[in-house]
C-alpha positions as CSV (number, residue, x, y, z in Angstrom):
1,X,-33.4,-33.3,-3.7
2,X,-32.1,-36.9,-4.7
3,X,-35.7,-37.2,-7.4
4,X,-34.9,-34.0,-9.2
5,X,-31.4,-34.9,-10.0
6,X,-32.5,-38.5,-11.0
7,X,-34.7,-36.8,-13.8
8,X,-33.0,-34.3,-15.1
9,X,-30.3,-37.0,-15.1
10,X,-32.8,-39.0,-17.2
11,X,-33.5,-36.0,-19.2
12,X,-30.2,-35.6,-20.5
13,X,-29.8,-39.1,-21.1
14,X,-32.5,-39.4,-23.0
15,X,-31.9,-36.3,-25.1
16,X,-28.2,-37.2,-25.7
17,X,-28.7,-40.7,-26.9
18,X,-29.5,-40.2,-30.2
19,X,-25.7,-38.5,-30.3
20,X,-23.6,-41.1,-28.8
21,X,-25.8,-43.6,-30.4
22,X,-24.8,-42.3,-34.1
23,X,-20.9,-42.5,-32.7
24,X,-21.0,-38.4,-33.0
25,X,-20.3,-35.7,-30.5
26,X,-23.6,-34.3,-28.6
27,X,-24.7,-31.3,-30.8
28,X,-25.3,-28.4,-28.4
29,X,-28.9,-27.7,-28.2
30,X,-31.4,-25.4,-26.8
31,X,-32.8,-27.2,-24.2
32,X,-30.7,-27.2,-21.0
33,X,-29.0,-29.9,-20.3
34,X,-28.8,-30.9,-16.7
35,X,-24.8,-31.7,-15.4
36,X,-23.9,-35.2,-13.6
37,X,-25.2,-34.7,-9.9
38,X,-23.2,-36.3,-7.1
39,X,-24.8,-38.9,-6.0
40,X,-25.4,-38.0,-2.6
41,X,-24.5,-40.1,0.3
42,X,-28.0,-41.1,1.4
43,X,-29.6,-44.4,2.7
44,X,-30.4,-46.8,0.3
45,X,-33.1,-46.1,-2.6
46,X,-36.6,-46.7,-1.9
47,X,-38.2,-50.1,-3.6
48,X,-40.2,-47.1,-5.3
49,X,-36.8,-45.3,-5.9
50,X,-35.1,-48.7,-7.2
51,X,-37.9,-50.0,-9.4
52,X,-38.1,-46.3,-10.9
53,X,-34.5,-46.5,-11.9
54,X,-35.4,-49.8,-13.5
55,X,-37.6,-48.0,-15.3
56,X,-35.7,-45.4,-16.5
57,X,-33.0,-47.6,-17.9
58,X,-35.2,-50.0,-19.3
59,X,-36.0,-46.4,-21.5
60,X,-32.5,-45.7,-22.4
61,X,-32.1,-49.3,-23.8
62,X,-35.5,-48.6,-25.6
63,X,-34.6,-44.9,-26.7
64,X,-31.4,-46.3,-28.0
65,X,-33.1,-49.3,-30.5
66,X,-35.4,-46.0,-31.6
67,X,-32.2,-44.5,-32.5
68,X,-31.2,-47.7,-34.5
69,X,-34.1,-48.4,-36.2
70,X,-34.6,-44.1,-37.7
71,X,-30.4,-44.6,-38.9
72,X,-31.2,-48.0,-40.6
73,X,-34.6,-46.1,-42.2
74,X,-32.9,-42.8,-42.9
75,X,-29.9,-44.8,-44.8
76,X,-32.3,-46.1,-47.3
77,X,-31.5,-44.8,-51.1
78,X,-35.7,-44.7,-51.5
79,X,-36.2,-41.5,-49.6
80,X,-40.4,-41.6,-50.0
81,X,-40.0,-45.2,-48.1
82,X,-37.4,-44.0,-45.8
83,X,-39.6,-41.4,-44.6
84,X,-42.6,-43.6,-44.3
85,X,-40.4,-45.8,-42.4
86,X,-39.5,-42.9,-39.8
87,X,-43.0,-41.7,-39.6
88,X,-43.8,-44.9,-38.3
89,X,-40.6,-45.2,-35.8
90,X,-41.6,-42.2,-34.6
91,X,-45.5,-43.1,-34.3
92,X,-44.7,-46.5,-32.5
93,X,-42.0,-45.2,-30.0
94,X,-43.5,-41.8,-29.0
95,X,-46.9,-44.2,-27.7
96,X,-43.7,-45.8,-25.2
97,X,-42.0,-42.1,-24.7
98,X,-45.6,-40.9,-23.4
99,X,-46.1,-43.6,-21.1
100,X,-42.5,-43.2,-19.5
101,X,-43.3,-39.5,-19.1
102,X,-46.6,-39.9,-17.2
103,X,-44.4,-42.6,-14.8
104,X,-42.1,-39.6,-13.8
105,X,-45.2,-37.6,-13.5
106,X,-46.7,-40.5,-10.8
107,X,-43.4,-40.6,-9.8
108,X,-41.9,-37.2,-9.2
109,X,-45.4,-36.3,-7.7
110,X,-45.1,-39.4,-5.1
111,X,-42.1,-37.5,-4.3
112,X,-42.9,-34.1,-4.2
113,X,-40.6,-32.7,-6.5
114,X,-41.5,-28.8,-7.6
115,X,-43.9,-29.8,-10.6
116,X,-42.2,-26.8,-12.6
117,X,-39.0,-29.2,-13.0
118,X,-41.5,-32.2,-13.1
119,X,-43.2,-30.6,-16.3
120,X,-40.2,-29.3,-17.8
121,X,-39.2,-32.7,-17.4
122,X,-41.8,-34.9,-19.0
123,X,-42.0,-32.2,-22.1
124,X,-38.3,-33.3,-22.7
125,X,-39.0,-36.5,-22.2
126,X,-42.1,-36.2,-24.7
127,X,-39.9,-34.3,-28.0
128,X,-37.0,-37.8,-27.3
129,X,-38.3,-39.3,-31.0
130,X,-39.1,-35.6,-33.1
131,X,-35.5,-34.6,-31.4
132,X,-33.8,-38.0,-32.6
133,X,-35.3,-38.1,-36.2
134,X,-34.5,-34.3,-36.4
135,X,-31.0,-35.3,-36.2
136,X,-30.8,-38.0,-38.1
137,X,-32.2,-37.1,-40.5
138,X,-29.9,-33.9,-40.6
139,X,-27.0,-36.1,-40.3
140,X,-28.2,-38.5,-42.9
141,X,-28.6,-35.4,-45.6
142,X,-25.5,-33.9,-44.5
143,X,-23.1,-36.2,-46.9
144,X,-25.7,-35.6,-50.0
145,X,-25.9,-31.8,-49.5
146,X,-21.8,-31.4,-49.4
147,X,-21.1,-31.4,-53.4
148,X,-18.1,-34.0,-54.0
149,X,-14.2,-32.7,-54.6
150,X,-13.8,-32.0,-58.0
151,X,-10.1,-33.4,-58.6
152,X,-7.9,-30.5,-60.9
């Protein structure tokens, strides 16, 4: 089915941006990520279809300024700011991550899709900004926990 595939696409997407967005590799992770369908040589989208997909790329260009905003707070040298900094990233996008996860729920239901995918789905879709400050953060310790050469 065409919908599934178009959110588990947007799934992935989501969960991947944070790693293309810091210029690194995509860590592996424990949540399964879904391949790159096919795009399957069907009709045309739907108006519903097409202004879904507008949706869901108006949320990657979203998820991706989340990303920039937690590196530019993360890279502060005051570490009690920078995390009062993130915990309000994270507070201000997750209201928007909710509300693009309950428009694949009216969505995906529209369409029928098995609501076991659906949910699996929109809790993804729901752990975007925890996931993306878990690993920048990691990445942004990661340089202060390796202890500098020592020239001999």
């Amino acid at each position: 089915m065409r919908l599934v595939s178009s959110i588990a696409a947007v799934a992935a997407l989501a969960l991947t941006t944070p790693a293309f967005a810091a210029g690194q590799a995509a860590a592996p992770s424990s949540a399964p990520q879904a391949a790159p369908a096919p795009a399957p040589a069907e009709e045309d989208d739907s108006p519903d279809e097409a202004a879904f997909e507008a949706k869901a790329e108006a949320f990657g260009e979203r998820m991706e300024a989340m990303v920039a905003e937690m590196q530019a707070a993360a890279g502060q040298a005051d570490k009690t700011k920078a995390k009062a900094d993130l915990d309000a990233i994270q507070a201000k996008y997750q209201t928007e991550v909710d509300a693009f996860a309950e428009a694949v729920n009216t969505f995906a239901t529209s369409q029928a899709a098995p609501a076991e995918q659906v949910a699996m789905a929109m809790q993804q879709i729901k752990g975007i900004p925890l996931q993306a400050r878990t690993e920048i953060e990691q990445a942004a310790a990661a340089p202060a926990a390796a202890p500098p050469a020592q020239p001999q």
